[in-house]
C-alpha positions in Angstrom: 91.1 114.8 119.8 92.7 112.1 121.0 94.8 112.1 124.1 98.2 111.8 122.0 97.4 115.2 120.9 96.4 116.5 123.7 99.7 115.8 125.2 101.8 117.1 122.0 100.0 120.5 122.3 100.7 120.7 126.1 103.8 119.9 125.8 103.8 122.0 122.9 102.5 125.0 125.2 104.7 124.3 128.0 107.9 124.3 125.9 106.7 127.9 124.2 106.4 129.3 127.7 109.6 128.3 128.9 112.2 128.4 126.3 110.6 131.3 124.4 110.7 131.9 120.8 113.7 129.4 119.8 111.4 126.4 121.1 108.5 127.7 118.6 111.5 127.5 116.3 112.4 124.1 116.4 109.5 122.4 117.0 108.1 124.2 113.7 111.2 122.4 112.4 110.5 119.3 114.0 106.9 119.7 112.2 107.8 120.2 108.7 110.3 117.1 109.1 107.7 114.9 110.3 105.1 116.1 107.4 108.1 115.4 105.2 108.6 112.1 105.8 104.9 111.4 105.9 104.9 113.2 102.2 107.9 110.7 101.4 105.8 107.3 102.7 103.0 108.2 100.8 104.8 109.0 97.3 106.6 105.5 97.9 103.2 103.7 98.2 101.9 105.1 95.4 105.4 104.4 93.1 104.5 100.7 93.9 108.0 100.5 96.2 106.3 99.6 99.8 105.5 96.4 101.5 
């Protein structure tokens, strides 16, 4: 685990205990856009359209 993650998931924690259930909310949202975009960069490689 590298310490990146390790300070996603703390921060991750810290934000769940504070602001409750509408934190869990959007940073589920914030997740699905980021495995989104990931999804998108590894379609375009693959269509031949990167670098």
């Amino acid at each position: 685990m590298t310490t990146q993650l390790v300070g996603d998931l703390l921060f991750l924690a810290l934000a769940a205990r504070v602001f409750g259930a509408d934190a869990i909310t959007l940073l589920r949202r914030l997740a699905a856009a980021g495995v989104r975009a990931g999804v998108n960069e590894m379609t375009r490689y693959e269509r031949g359209d990167g670098r």
